[in-house]
Each structure stands twice: as structure tokens, then as C-alpha cells.
N, C-alpha and C positions, 0 to 999 in steps of 0.2 A: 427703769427697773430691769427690764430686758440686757441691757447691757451691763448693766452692775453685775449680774448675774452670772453673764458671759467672762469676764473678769475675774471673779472669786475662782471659777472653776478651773482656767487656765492657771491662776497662781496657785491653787492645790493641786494643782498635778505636776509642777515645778518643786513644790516644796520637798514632793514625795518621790522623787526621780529616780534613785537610786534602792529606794527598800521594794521589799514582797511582801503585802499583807496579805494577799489571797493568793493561791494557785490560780491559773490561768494557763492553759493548753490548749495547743493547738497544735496538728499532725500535717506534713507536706504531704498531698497524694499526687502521684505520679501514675496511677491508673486507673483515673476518670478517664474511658475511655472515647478516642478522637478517632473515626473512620481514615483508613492509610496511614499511620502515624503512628510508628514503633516507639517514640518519645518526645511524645506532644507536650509533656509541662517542664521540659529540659529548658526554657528559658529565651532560646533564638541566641544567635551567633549575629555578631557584626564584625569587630577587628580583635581578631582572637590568635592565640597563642597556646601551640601543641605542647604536650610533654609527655614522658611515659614513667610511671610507676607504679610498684607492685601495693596496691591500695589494700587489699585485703589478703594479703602474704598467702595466697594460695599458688606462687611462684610464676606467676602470666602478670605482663605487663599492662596495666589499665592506663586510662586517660586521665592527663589534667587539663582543660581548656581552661585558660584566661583572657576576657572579655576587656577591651582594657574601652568601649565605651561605656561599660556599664561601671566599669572596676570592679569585677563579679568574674568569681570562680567556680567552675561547675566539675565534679569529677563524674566520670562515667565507668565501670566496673564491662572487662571482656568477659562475655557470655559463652556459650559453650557453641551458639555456633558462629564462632568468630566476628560479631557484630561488639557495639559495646551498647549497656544499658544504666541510664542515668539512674545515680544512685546519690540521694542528696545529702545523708547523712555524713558522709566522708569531707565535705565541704568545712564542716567544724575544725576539723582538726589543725587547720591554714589559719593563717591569721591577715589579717585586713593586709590585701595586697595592691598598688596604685601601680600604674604605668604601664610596670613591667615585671617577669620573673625567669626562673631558671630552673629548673632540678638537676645535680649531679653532686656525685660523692666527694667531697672535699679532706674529709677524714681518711678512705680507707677502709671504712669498715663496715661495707658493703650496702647500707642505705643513702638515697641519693636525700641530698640537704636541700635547703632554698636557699637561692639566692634573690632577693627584688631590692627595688627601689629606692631610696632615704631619699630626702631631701638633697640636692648636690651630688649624691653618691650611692653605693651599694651599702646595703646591710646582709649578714646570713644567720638565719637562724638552723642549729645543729638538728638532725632528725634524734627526738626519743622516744624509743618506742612507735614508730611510724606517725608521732604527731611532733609540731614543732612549737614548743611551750615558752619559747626565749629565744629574743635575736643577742647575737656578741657585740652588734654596735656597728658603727661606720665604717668600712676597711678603707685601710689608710696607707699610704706611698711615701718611702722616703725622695725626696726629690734636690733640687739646689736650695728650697727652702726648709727644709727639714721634712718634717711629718705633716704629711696633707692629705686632706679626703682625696680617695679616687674618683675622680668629678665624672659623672654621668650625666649628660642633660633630662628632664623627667620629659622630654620629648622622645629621647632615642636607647634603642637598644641593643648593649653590648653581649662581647661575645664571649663566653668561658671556653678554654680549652690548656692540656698539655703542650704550650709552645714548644720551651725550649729539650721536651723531652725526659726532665727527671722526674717526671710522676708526680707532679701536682700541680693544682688547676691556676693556672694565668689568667689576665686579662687583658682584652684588645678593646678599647673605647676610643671615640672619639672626643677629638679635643674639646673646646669651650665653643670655639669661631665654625665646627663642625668640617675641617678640611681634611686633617689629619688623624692617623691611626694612631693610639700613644699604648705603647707597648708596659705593662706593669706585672713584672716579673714576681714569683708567689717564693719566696726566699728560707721559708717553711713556718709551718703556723699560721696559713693567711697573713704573714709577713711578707709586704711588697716593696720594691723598689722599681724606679721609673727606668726601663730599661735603655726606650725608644721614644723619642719623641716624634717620630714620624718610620714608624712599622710599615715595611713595602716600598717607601722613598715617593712616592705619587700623593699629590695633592688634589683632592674632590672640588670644583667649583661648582658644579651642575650637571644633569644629565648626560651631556654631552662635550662636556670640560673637564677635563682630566688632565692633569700635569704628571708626565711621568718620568723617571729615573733623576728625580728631586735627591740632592743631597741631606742626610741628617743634618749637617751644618747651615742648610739653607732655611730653617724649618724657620728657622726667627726670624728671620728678617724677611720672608712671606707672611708672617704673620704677624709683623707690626704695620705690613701696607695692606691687610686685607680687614673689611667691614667685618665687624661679630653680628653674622645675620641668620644665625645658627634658627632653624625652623625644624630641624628632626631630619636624624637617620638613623639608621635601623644595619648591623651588623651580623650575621650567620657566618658562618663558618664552616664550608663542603670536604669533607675530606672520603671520597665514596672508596676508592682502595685501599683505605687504615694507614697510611705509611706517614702519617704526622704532618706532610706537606700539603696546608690549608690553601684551598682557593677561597674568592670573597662572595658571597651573596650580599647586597650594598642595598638597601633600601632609600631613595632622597624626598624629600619633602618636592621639589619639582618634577618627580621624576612619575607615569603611571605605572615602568616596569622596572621589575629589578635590573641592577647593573652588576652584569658576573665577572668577575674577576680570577683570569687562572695563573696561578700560580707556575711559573718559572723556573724557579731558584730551590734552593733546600729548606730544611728546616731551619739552619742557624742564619741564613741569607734568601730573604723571601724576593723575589723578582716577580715584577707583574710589569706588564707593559700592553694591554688591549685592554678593551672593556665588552663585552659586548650587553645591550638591552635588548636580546629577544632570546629570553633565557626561560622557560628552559626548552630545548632541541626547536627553537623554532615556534614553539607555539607557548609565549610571555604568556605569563601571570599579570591579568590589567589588572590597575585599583583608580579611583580618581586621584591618588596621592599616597608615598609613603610605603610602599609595599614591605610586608614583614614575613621573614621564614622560619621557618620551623622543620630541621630536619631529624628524620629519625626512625628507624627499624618499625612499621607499623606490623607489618603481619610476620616479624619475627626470621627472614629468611635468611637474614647476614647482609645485606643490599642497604642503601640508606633510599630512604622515601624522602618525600618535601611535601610540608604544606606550605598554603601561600594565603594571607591576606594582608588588611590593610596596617597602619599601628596608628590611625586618625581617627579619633573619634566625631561624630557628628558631620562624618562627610559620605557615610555609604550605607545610603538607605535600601540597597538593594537585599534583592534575596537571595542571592549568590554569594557569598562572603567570606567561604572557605573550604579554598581548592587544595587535590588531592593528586599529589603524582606519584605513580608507583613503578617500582624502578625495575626495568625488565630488560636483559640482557645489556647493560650499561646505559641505557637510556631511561629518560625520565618521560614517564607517560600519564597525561592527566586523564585522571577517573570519571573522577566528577569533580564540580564548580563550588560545590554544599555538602562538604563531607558533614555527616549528620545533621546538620541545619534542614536538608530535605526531609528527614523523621520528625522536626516540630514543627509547631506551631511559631510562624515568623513571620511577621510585619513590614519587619526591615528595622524600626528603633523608637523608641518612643512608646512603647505599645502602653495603650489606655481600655484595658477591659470591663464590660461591665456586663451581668447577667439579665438578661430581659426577655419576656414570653412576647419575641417578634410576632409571630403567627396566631396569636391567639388559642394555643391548643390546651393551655395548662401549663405546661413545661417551660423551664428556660432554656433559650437559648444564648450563646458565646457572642457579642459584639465588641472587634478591638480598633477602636480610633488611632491613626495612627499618618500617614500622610494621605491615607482615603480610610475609611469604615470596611473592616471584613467581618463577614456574619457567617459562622458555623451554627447551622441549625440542627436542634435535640430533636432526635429521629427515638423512639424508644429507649433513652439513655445515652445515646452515644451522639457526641456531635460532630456533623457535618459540614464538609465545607462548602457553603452556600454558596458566595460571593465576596471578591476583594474588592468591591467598588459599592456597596452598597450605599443606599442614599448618598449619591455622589453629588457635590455640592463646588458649582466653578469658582478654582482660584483656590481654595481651603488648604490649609497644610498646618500641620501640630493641632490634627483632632484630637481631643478628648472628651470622653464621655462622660456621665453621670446621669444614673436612674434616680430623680426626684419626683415622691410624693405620685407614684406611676406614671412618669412623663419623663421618656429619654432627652436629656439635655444633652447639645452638640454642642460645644466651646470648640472655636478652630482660630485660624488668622488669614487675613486676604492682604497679603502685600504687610503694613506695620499696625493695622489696626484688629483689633478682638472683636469678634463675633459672635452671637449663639442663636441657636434655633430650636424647638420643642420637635419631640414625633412623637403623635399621640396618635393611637386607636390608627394606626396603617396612615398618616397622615403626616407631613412636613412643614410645619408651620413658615411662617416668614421669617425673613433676615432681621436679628435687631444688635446693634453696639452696643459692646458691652465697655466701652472709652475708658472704666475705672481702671481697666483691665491690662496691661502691658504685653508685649513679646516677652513668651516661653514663661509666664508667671502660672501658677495654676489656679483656675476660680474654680470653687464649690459653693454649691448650695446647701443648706442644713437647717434643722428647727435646732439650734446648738441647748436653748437653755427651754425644748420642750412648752413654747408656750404657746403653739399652733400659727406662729409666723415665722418665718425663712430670714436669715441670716447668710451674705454673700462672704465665704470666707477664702482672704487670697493671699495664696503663698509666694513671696515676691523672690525667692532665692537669693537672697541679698542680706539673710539675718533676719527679718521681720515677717509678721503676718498682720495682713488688713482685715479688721470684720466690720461688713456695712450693713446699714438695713438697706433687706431688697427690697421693699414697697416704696423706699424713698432713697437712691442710692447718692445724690446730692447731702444727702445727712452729713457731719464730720464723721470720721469713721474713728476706730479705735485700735492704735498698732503696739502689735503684742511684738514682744524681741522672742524669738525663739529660733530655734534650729532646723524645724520642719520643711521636708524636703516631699512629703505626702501627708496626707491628712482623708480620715474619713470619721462616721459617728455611726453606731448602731448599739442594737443590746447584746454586748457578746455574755456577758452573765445571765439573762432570762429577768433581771429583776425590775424589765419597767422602766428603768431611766437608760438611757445611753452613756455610755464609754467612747471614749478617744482614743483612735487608732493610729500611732504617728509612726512614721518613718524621718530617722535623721540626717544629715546629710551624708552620714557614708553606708546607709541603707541598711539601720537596723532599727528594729521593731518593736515599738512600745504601745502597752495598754493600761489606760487610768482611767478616772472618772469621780465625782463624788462618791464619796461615801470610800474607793477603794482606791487604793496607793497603786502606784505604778509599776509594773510588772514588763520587765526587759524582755523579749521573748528569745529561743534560743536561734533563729533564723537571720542572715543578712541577704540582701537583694542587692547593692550595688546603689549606683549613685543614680539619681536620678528617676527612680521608681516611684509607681503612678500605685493607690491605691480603692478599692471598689470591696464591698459587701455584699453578699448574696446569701440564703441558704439555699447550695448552690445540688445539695443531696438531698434535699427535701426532708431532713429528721430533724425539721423544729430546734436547730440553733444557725445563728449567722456563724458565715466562716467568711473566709477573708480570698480576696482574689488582686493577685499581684499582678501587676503591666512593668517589666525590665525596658531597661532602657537600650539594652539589647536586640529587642524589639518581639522577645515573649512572654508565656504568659506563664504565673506558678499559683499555688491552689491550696490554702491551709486551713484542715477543716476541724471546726472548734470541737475542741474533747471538754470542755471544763465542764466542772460538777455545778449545775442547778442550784441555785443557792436559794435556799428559803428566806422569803421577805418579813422585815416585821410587820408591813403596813397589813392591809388587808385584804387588799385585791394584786395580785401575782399573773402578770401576763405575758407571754416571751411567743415566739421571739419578735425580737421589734428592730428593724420592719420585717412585719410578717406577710406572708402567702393567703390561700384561698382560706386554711384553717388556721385558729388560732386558738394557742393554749394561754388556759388560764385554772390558776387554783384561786381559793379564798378562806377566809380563815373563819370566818361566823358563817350564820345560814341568811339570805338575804334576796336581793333583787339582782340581775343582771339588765343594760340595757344600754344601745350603743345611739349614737348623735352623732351630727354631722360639726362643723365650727362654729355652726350660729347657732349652736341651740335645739336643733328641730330631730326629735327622737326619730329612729328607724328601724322600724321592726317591733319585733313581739318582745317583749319582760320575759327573761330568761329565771325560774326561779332554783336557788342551789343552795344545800344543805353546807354544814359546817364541816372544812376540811377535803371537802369535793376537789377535784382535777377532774378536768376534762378541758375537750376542744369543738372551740365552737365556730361556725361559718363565718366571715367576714361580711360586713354591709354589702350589699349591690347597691350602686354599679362597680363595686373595689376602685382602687385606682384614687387613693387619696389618703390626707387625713382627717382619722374618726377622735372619739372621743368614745370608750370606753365605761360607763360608770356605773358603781356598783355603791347600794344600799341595802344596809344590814335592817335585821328585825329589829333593832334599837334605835333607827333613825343615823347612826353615822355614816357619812357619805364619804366613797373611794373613786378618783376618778382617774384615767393612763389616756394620755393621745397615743395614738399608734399610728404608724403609715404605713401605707397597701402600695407597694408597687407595680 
């Protein structure tokens, strides 16, 4: 029955995918306040990508950061004292971005465009009106074959600029086998032709392989004896005294530092002949792999700055991830190592948050799993950072959390096998296998079809999702096709049954449930995003708490309107806290039970139409049973869970 159950509910909320029967809201807060931390729900940086433009046309240059582990765009708006302050709403106006991007004016007419990623090649969509509503398609190279995509690897990153001088934007990519520069001249109208087939005459083998004053005629026949082992590299373009003659900043998949490249030669005849890797002035930009630049006027003075990080996702878990060098009398001087990423909340990648009254005081506190558990503990509202190590646990790596039924679940991995553990009441329970369970798959626990027993539901990344019973986890299970890339359950309406909270694979956010159709929300996160429920403000509705794969955290607190029930007994939020609201619709009996049956507490008696809120069972920390009898003998009953 149980599972039948589960079934109907997942196909009604497929059928209904696309409509809005209800309103449903939910607001991004960016100042729940975090002790030290000028933009603590900005997300966390990993392998990101700088840009500057005028976001809200008050004539000062703002930030675009792209995150290309998360594939997550975050704009941040300059403040008045020269800082920048994340500001999420501007995010809408971008459209789903993969890999990589660009901003510059293509047109002329004085707004900078996008350029990112397609499949094989570049797409750009025109700026209107400071949003970008439509891409033109693929741009495409006349070549010896005619008309062909300008092939981009979706590992590597090319570089826009006025090559050959008459005022509009060229491209320099690398080839397919990743050795050579291919030069693709902008003919007008984003009309290209393949100028160069090896741009600067040097051929890239590796860090420390470089072929140089290679003829354009040799380009073929180096490249029918060389392997297509093309793993990503990453292209900038220096040009700090404006005179058009570009030097290379080279990013390689072997390589930890960038490979600089000065230019020589002129503009019409580029000459390079050294490389150096300990760029810049001596003190490199390290990454484990792949180093990516981002150069460009940050504080406005006519000087070119550099940022530096990586362009690899799922190789830098670190918290240092995006360095800053500002350019002071022709040299390049690093600032800091975490240009903003030191103002958030950051993990490193992966981050798994959930809200839980660690301490016992009432309040919640912030726990994000992640390659260890950090715990920012709620000091009178504001959370602190406790510890990045807490309940450390040897060998553990892709913790994630989840608050069941008031017992923090710990899901991690030791080596290739799944694990979990309870912390209950200041307590760590034992190690136990969780074998159903895969690498990097995500397991959750849930009462899915409300009938006061736990359903193990796991998201395999692969298209599918497994739900087993937990009491019996050798049961056959039941695999739902679906898209979900996060998954949680709670009552975001107030009306007693729970809603499903999905994230899909490119990290946008849907709300359904019986009884109510599916509602797209106006928010995306990026790939890979871990999802958790709290009310996390304490005003009697669940909101929603994001983990980026980025390795931060973001915070959407439900506005939606209270919907009145037709049954009889109305109890929200669920799961709820120490109090709980409830309305009714006759005058009748209150009185709560535990799962067997066994009453607790006093008969609570309430008149017709009453609201109010009432305490939860002691000892909290479970699920109750709620049930409510009217002066007529009909009986209303809600499970709820106390975290």
C-alpha cells in the first residue's frame, strides 16, 4: 500500500510539470546575519570567472562571477565604499550558462553582450535592455570546408579580442588536439573566417613543451602525427599598455601555473618565443590543474588587474580559490588568495547544510557537510563560526547531512563504500553500511507517503531515483525515471500533508505535491545542489536551505499564503519546532500520541474556527500523531515530525 502510494504521487507531480495551480513564494535572504561575513549566502567560489558590468546602470562597473563547478552565476553590485555586495536578483536576467562565458560589446552600442559556450562552439546572445532574452545561434567560420562551427572544447577557454585592429571582436581558440592557436577573423556581423591556423607559429605539448617559430604550413602535418589528447586549456589575453599587441596567459590541464607568453612581434605578425611558468612577477598563481584568468580594471584606475583561478571542476576543494592581483606601478601584486570568497560562507564544494539546535538552547544552529562538518553556532540570531571539523569522523569525505525525525543523519564515503551515523542528544552513534548506497549518489530519509514509517530515497545521478523501505532495505526497491538532482519533503503550504522540493539537473527548483500542481520557482543554483528544510526564522512556515556545489550556502524564506483546509484539523508547519500551529474547523477534542498508540498529555478542548499554537509532546524529537475529535464523533488525525 505504502508504495502504491509513493507511485501515484511522483506520477502527479510529472503529469503536472509544467502548470501553476497555486501561487507559491519564496524570497532569497542575503541578511540572515553570519558574525565576520560581509556576504555570507553569496554562495562560495570554487573555479570562477571575473567580469565587469554596469548591472544596475548607475554608471560603476559591477561584478559577474561564473562558477563553472557549480555552472552558477552570481552578480554582485559596487557599494559605495568600494567593496561589492551580493545581489541575487540580477542573476535572472543571464540565461543558463555551462563551461564558460565572456562580456564585451560586439555591436557598438555601448552594452557589453555574452558570449558562452554551445555544444562544440560559441553561442552570443545580444544585450536588450541590460538583459539577454535570445541567443543568434552557433557562430560559424568559413574554412576549406565551407561554413563550420568555431569549435571550442567545453573543457577550454577562448579568448575575444580586436586582433587584427578594425574594431571588431575576433577569436583566438584552440584547436580540437589542443596544440595550436586558430585564429578566426570577425569579417563583420559576427561573420568569421579562419584566418590562422596556428596564431604565434608555436605549438603547446605540455608545461614545459613548447614548440616554437613552427611554420603555418607545418601546422598539418604536426597534427596528423600528434594524439587528440586534448584535456582543457584555458586562453587570456594581456595587453596592460593598450597598443593591441597581445601577450598569452595559457592555462594547461598538466600544468599548476599559468604559462605566459610575451609577445614579440606586432599586431599583424605575432612573435613569441619563451614561456615563462612563474607568472605573475614571480610569485604564480598555483591551482591543482588548469589555471584560468580573468583580466580587467577592478578599481577603475586605467591599469589591468588579474584574477586567477582554476577552470576544473571537482579538483579544488580548497578555500582559497580566487586570487587577486592589483596592478601597481607595472607590476602585478597579489591581494589576496579569496577575492570575496573570504566574505562567505565556504566549504570548499559540495556543501550539504542542514539546520539543527546543536547545543540544546532552542535555536538553530548552521551544519554544512562537506569534506568535514562545519558548525556555525546561533548566538542570539546571528551565526557563528564554531568549528570546521566538527564531529570529525576518520577517512569520511562527501559528507552530507540530513535532520530526521530530530536525529542528525551523517551519510559520508570511506574509500568506495557509503556509510551513516545518527548524533543524537550531543551523541555519535556507531558506524553502519549503507551498501544500497553508491559513490556521490545522494540517500535521504523521509515519511514520503506520511504513514509514520521512513522511506530511503536515492538519487543516483544517472536519470533515476531508488525508493526502498528503510526497516527492510533488502526489500526490491522501486525506480522512478526522473531528473532530480536534489530532492527534500516538508509542508511548505501549512496544509498537513507534505510537498516535494526538487532540484533538476541544471539546478532549478520545483514545488508539487498532492492535491497541488507543480510550481517552477523563480531561482536556479547550479548543478549539483544539495537540498535541506528548516524554519530557519522561526515565523511558523518551512523555507528552504540550499548547499552549492560551489561549496555554499543560500537561504529562501517561504512567503506563500496559508491556505485554508477543507478537512478539519489544519496544522503547519510540518516539521515543526517547539510550537505548533493549528486551526479547526468544528469545536471538538485536541490530543497528541505517540506511533503506537499511547496518548500524551492533557485533551486540549477548542471551539469552532479557533487558531492557535500549541506546545509539542516531550520529549520533542520524533514523530507524533496529532488527532483531533469533533462534538459529532468525527475523527481528524496529522503525523507531524519534531526535529
Amino acid at each position: 500500500m505504502g508504495m502504491r502510494k509513493i507511485t501515484l504521487f511522483w506520477v502527479l507531480t510529472f503529469l503536472a510539470f509544467y502548470t501553476n495551480a497555486q501561487q507559491i513564494s519564496f524570497q532569497q535572504i542575503i541578511n540572515q546575519p553570519v558574525a565576520g561575513l560581509k556576504n555570507p549566502w553569496a554562495g562560495g567560489f570554487n573555479s570562477v570567472q571575473f567580469f565587469q558590468m554596469d548591472l544596475d546602470e548607475d554608471a560603476k562597473q559591477d561584478l559577474v562571477v561564473f562558477d563553472r563547478s557549480a555552472q552558477h552565476l552570481k552578480t554582485f553590485l559596487r557599494n559605495a565604499y568600494g567593496g561589492f555586495t551580493y545581489v541575487p536578483g540580477y542573476q535572472k536576467r543571464f540565461p543558463l550558462i555551462e563551461n564558460w562565458m565572456n562580456l564585451l560589446d560586439y555591436d557598438g552600442d555601448g552594452d557589453k553582450d555574452l558570449f558562452t559556450s554551445t555544444p562544440g562552439g560559441i553561442q552570443v546572445y545580444p544585450n536588450v535592455g541590460n538583459n539577454f532574452p535570445k541567443s543568434l545561434g552557433t557562430l560559424k567560420s568559413s574554412g576549406l570546408n565551407g561554413l563550420i562551427n568555431i569549435y571550442v572544447s567545453a573543457s577550454d577557454i577562448p579568448a575575444f579580442a580586436d586582433i587584427d585592429g578594425d574594431g571588431d571582436v575576433d577569436v583566438l581558440a584552440f584547436e580540437s588536439a589542443g596544440h595550436f592557436i586558430t585564429y578566426y577573423e570577425n569579417i563583420g556581423d559576427l561573420k568569421f573566417t579562419t584566418k590562422s591556423m596556428n596564431w604565434g607559429n608555436f605549438s603547446l605539448n605540455d608545461c614545459q613543451d613548447i614548440t616554437f617559430g613552427l611554420l603555418p604550413e607545418s601546422v598539418l602535418s604536426t597534427q596528423s602525427t600528434s594524439a587528440v589528447q586534448h584535456a582543457g586549456n584555458t586562453l587570456a589575453l594581456w595587453d596592460p599598455d593598450k597598443n593591441g599587441i597581445y601577450d598569452l596567459i595559457i592555462g594547461h590541464v598538466g600544468c599548476p601555473t599559468f604559462i605566459f607568453m610575451r609577445n614579440e612581434g606586432t599586431r599583424a605578425k605575432p612573435l613569441f618565443r619563451t614561456s615563462d611558468t612563474n607568472f605573475p612577477n614571480g610569485s604564480p598563481h598555483v591551482v591543482p590543474s588548469l589555471a584560468s584568468a580573468s583580466p580587467l580594471d577592478l578599481d577603475g584606475d586605467g591599469a589591468m588587474d588579474l584574477f586567477a583561478s582554476s577552470n576544473l571542476p571537482d579538483v579544488n576543494p580548497a578555500l582559497e580559490t580566487a586570487s587577486y592581483y592589483h596592478s601597481e606601478n607595472g607590476q602585478l601584486v597579489l591581494k589576496t588568495k579569496a577575492f570575496l570568497q573570504e566574505e562567505m560562507i565556504d566549504v570548499g564544494d559540495y556543501a550539504s547544510p542542514v539546520f539543527y539546535d546543536v547545543d540544546g538552547d532552542g535555536d538553530l544552529d548552521l551544519l554544512i557537510g562537506s569534506h568535514s562538518v562545519t558548525l556555525y553556532e546561533n548566538v542570539n540570531g546571528t551565526l557563528n563560526l564554531k568549528s570546521r571539523d566538527f564531529l570529525p569522523i576518520t577517512g569520511a569525505t562527501n559528507i552530507q547531512l540530513q535532520v530526521v525525525n530530530g536525529r542528525l543523519m551523517l551519510y559520508y564515503t570511506v574509500g568506495t563504500s557509503t556509510k551513516y551515523r545518527e548524533y543524537v542528544s550531543g551523541l555519535l552513534g556507531e558506524e553502519k553500511s549503507l551498501s544500497v548506497v553508491t559513490l556521490r549518489e545522494t540517500p535521504r530519509l523521509f515519511d514520503v507517503n506520511q504513514d509514520g514509517s521512513l522511506e530511503l530515497v536515492v538519487l543516483d545521478y544517472l536519470g533515476g531515483t531508488r525508493v526502498y523501505d528503510w526497516s527492510d532495505l533488502s526489500k526490491p526497491y522501486q525506480r522512478l525515471e526522473t531528473l532530480f538532482r536534489g530532492i527534500a519533503y516538508a509542508d511548505i503550504t501549512g496544509d498537513g500533508n507534505f510537498e516535494q522540493i526538487t532540484l533538476d539537473a541544471s539546478g532549478n527548483l520545483y514545488v508539487s505535491g498532492l492535491g497541488l500542481e507543480v510550481s517552477r520557482l523563480p531561482f536556479n543554483f547550479g548543478q549539483n545542489a544539495q537540498i535541506s528544510t528548516a524554519d530557519f526564522n522561526q515565523d511558523g512556515k518551512v523555507d528552504i536551505v540550499i548547499g552549492l556545489a560551489s561549496g555554499g550556502v543560500q537561504l529562501l524564506q517561504n512567503a506563500s499564503d496559508i491556505l485554508i483546509p477543507l478537512d478539519e484539523l489544519y496544522v503547519w508547519p510540518n516539521p515543526a519546532a517547539s510550537l505548533v500551529n493549528v486551526r479547526v474547523k468544528s469545536a471538538g477534542n485536541l490530543q497528541w500520541f505517540d506511533l503506537s498508540g499511547r496518548a500524551m498529555g492533557l485533551t486540549l478542548a477548542v471551539t469552532a474556527g479557533e487558531s492557535l499554537r500549541i506546545p509539542a509532546p516531550l520529549p520533542g524529537a520524533g514523530s507524533y500523531i496529532l488527532r483531533y475529535e469533533t462534538a459529532k464523533g468525527s475523527v481528524s488525525q496529522k503525523v507531524l515530525i519534531l526535529p
